[in-house]
FIGUVEX-570023 format. One line per field, with one value per atom (N, C-alpha, C): residue number from 0; residue in three letters; chain; x, y, z. Coordinates in nm, 4 decimals, always signed. Layout:
num: (NUM, ...)
residuo: (ALA, ...)
cadena: (A, ...)
xx: (X, ...)
yy: (Y, ...)
zz: (Z, ...)
END
This chain:
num: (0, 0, 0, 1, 1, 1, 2, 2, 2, 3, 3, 3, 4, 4, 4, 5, 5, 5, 6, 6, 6, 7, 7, 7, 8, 8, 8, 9, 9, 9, 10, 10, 10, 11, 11, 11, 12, 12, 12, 13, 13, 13, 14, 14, 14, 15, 15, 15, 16, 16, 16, 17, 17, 17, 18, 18, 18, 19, 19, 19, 20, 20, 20, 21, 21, 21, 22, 22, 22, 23, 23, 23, 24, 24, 24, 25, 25, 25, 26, 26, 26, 27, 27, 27, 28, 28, 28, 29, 29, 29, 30, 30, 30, 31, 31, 31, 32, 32, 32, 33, 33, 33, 34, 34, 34, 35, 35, 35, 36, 36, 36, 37, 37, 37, 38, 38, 38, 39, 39, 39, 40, 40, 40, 41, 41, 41, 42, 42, 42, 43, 43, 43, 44, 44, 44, 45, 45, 45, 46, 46, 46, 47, 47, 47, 48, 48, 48, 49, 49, 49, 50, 50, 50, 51, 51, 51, 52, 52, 52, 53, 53, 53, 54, 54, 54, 55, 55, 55, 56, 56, 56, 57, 57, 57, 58, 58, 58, 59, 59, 59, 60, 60, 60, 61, 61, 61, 62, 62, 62, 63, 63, 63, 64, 64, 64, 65, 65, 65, 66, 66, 66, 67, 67, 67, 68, 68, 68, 69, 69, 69, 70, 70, 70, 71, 71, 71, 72, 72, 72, 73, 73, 73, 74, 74, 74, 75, 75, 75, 76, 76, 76, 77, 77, 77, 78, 78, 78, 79, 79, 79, 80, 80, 80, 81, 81, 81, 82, 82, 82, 83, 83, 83, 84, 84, 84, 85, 85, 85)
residuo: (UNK, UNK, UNK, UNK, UNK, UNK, UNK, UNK, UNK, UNK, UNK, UNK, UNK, UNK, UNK, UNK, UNK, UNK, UNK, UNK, UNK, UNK, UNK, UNK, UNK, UNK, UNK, UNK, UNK, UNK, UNK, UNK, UNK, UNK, UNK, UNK, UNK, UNK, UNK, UNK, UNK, UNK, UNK, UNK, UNK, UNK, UNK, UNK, UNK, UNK, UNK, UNK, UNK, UNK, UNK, UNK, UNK, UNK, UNK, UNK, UNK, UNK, UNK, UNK, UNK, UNK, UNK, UNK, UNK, UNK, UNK, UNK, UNK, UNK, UNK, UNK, UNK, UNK, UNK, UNK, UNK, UNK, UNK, UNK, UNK, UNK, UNK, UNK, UNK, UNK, UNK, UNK, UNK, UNK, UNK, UNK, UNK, UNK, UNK, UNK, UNK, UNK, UNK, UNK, UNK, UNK, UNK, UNK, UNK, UNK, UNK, UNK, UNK, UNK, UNK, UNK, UNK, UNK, UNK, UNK, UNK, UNK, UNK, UNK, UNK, UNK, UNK, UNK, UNK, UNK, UNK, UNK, UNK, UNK, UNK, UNK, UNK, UNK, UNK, UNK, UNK, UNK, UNK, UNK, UNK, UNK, UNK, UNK, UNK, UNK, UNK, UNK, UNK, UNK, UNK, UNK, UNK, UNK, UNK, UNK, UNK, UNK, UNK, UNK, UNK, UNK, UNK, UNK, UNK, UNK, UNK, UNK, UNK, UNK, UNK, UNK, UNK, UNK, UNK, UNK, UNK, UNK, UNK, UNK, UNK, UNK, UNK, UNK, UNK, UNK, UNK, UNK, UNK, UNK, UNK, UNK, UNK, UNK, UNK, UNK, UNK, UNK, UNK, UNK, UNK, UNK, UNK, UNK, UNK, UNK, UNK, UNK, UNK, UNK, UNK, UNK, UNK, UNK, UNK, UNK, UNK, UNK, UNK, UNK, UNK, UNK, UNK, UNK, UNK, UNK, UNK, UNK, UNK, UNK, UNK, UNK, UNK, UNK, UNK, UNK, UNK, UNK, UNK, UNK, UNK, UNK, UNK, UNK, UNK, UNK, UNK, UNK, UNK, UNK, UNK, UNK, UNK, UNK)
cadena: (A, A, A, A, A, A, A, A, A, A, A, A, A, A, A, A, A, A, A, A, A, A, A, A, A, A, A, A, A, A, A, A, A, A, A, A, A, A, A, A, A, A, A, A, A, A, A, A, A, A, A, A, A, A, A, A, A, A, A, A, A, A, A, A, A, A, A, A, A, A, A, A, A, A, A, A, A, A, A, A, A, A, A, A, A, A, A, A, A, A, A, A, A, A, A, A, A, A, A, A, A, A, A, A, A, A, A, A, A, A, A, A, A, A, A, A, A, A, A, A, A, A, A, A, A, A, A, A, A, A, A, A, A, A, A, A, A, A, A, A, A, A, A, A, A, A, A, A, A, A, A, A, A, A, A, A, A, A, A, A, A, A, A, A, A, A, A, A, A, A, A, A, A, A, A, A, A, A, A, A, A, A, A, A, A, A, A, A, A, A, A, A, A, A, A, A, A, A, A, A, A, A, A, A, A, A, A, A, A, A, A, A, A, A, A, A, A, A, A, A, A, A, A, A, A, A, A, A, A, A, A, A, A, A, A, A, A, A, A, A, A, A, A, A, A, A, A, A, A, A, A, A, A, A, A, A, A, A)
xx: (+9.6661, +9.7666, +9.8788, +9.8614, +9.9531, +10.0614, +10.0338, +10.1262, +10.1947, +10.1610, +10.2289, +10.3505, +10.3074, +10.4027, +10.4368, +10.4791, +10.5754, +10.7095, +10.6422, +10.7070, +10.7797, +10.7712, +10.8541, +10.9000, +10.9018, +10.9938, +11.1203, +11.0631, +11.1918, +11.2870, +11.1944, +11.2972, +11.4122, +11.3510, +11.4783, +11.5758, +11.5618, +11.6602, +11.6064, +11.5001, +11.4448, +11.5110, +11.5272, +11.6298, +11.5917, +11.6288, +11.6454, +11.5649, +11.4207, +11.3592, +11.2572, +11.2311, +11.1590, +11.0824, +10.9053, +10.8698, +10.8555, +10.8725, +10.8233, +10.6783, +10.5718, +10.4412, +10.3632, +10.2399, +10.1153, +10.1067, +10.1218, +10.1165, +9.9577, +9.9034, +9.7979, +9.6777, +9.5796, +9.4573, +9.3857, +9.4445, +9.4069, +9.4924, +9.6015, +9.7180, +9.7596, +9.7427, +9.7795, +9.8974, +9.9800, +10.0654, +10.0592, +9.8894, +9.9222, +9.8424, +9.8164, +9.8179, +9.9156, +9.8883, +9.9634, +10.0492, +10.1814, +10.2983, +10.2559, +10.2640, +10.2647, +10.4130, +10.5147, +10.6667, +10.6793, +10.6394, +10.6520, +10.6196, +10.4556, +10.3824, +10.4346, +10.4611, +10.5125, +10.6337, +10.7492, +10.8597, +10.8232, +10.7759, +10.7308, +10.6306, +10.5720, +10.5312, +10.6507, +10.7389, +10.8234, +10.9456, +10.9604, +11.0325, +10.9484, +10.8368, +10.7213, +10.6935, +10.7065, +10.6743, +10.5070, +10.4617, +10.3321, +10.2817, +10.1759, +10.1359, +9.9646, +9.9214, +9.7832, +9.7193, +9.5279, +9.4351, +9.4082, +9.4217, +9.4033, +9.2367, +9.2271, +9.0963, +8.9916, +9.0989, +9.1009, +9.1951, +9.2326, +9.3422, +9.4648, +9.5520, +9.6639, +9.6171, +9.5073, +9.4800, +9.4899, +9.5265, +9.5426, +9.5028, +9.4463, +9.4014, +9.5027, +9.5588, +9.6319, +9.5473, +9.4098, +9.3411, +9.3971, +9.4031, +9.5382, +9.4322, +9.2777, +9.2638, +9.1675, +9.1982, +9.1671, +9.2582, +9.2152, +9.3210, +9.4073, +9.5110, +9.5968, +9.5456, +9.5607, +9.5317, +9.6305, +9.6667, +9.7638, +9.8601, +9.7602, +9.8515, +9.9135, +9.8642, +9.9364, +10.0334, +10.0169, +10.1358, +10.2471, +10.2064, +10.3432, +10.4088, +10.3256, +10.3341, +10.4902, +10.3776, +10.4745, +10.6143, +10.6051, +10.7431, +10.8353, +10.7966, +10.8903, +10.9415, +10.8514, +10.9362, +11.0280, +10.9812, +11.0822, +11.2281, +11.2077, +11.2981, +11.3952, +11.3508, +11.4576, +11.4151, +11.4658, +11.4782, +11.6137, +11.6993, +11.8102, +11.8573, +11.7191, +11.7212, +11.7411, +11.7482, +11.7669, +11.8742, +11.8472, +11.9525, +11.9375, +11.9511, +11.9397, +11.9748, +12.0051, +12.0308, +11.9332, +11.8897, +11.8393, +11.9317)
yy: (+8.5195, +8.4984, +8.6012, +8.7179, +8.7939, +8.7743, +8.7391, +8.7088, +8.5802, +8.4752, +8.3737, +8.4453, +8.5482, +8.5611, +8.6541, +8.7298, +8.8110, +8.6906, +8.5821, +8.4969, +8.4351, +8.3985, +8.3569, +8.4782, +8.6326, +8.7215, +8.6697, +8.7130, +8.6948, +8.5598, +8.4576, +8.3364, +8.3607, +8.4174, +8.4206, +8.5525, +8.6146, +8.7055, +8.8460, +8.8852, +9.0190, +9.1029, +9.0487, +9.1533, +9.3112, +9.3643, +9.5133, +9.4725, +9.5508, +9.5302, +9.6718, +9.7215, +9.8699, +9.8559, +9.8427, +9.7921, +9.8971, +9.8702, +9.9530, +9.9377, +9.9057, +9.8989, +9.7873, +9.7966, +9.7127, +9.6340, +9.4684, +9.3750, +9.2870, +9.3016, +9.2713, +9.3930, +9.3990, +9.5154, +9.5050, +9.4073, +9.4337, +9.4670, +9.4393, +9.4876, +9.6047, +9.7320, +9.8554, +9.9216, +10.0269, +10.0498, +10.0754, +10.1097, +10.1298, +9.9756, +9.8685, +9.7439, +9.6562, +9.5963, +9.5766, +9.4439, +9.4715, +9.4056, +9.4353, +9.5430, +9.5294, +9.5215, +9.5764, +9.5609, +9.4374, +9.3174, +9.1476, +9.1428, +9.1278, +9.0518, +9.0968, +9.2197, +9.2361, +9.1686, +9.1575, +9.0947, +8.9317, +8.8860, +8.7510, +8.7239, +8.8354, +8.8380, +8.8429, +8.9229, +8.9849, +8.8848, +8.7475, +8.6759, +8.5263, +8.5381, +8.4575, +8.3553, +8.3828, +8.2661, +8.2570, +8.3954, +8.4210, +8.4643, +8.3695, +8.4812, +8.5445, +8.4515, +8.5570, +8.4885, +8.5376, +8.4546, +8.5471, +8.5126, +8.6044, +8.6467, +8.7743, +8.7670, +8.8404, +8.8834, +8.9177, +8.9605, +8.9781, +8.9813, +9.1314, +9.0641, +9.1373, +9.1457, +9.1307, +9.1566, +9.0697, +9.0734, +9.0109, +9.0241, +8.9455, +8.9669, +8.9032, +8.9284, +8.8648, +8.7111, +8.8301, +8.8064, +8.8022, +8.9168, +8.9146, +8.8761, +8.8043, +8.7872, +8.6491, +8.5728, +8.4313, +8.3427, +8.2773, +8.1678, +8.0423, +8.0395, +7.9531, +7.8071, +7.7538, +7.5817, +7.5462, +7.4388, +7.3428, +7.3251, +7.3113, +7.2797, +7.4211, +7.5281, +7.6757, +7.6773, +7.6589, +7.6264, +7.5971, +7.4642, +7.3655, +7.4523, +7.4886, +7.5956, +7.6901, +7.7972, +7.8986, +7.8158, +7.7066, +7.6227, +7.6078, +7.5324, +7.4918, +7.6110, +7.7495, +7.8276, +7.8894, +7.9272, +7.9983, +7.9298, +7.7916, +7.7023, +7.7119, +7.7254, +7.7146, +7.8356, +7.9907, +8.1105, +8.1122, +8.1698, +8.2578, +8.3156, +8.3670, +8.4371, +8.2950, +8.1851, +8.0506, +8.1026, +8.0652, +8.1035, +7.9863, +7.8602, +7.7710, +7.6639, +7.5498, +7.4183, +7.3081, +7.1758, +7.1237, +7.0329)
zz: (+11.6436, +11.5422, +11.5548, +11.5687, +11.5994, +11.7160, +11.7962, +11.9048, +11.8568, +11.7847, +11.7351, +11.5984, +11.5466, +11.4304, +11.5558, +11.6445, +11.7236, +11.7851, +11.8528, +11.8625, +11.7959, +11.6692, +11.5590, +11.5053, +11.4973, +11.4372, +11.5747, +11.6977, +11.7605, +11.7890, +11.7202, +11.7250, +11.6588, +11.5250, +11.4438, +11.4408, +11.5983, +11.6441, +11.6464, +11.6306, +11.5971, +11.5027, +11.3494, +11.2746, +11.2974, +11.2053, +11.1328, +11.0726, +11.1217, +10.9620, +10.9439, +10.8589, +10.8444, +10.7250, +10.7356, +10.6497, +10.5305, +10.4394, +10.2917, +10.2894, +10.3160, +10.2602, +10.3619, +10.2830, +10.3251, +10.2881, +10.3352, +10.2357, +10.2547, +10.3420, +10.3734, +10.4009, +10.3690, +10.3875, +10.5303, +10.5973, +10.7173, +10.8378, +10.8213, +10.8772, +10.8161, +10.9156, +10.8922, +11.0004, +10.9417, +11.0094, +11.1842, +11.2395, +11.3581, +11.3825, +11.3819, +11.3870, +11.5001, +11.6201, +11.6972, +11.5917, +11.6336, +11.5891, +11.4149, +11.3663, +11.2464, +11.1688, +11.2455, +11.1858, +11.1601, +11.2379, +11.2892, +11.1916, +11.1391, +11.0579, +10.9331, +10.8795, +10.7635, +10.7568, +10.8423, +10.8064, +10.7922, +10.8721, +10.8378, +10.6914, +10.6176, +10.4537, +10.4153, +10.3902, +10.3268, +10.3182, +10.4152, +10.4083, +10.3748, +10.3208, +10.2497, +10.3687, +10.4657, +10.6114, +10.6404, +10.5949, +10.6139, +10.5210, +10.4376, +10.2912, +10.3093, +10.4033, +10.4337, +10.3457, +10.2858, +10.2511, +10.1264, +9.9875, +9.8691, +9.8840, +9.8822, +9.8956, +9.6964, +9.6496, +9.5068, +9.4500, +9.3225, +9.2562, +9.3130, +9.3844, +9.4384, +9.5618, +9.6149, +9.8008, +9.8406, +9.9651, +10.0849, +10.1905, +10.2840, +10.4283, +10.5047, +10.6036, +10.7140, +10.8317, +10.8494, +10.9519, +11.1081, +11.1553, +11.2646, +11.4142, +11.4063, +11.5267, +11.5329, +11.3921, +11.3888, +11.4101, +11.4960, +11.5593, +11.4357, +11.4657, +11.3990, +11.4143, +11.2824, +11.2690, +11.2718, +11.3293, +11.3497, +11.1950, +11.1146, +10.9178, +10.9257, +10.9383, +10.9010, +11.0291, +11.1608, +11.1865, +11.1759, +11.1424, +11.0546, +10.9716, +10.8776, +10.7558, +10.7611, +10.9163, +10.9126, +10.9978, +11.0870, +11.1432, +11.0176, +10.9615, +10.8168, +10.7330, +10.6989, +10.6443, +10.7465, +10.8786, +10.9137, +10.9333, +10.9867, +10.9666, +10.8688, +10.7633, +10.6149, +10.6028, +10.6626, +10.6591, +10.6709, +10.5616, +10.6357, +10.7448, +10.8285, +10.9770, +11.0783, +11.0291, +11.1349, +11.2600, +11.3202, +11.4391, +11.5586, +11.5195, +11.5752, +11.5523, +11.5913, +11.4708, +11.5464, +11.4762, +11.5082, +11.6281)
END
């Protein structure tokens, strides 16, 4: 999963982005591509699996389903960061 949200940060151009915090408890700052995955929370493309009230897990080494795919296609799509047209 991680290498899929690296790929979609840089679709949509690799912004500026410097994260403020942890948005997931399993993604930690030395976490490969953790700048990625937080910007892809932080722009709600990726919201991760509630695991109790205010936590979050990412799960950064379970493979992507085809529906969360779609998922994260469609938000980044209708992201501001679009840099593409259909």
């Amino acid at each position: 999963m991680r290498r899929v949200m690296l790929i979609m940060y840089r679709l949509a151009g690799s912004p500026a982005y410097v994260p403020e915090g942890q948005s997931f408890r399993d993604v930690t700052p030395t976490t490969q591509f953790y700048k990625e995955i937080e910007w892809l929370a932080d722009q709600g493309i990726s919201t991760g699996w509630q695991v109790g009230p205010g936590a979050y897990e990412f799960r950064p080494v379970q493979a992507v389903n085809r529906d969360a795919m779609a998922a994260f296609m469609y938000r980044l799509d209708t992201s501001p960061f679009k840099t593409w047209e259909r």
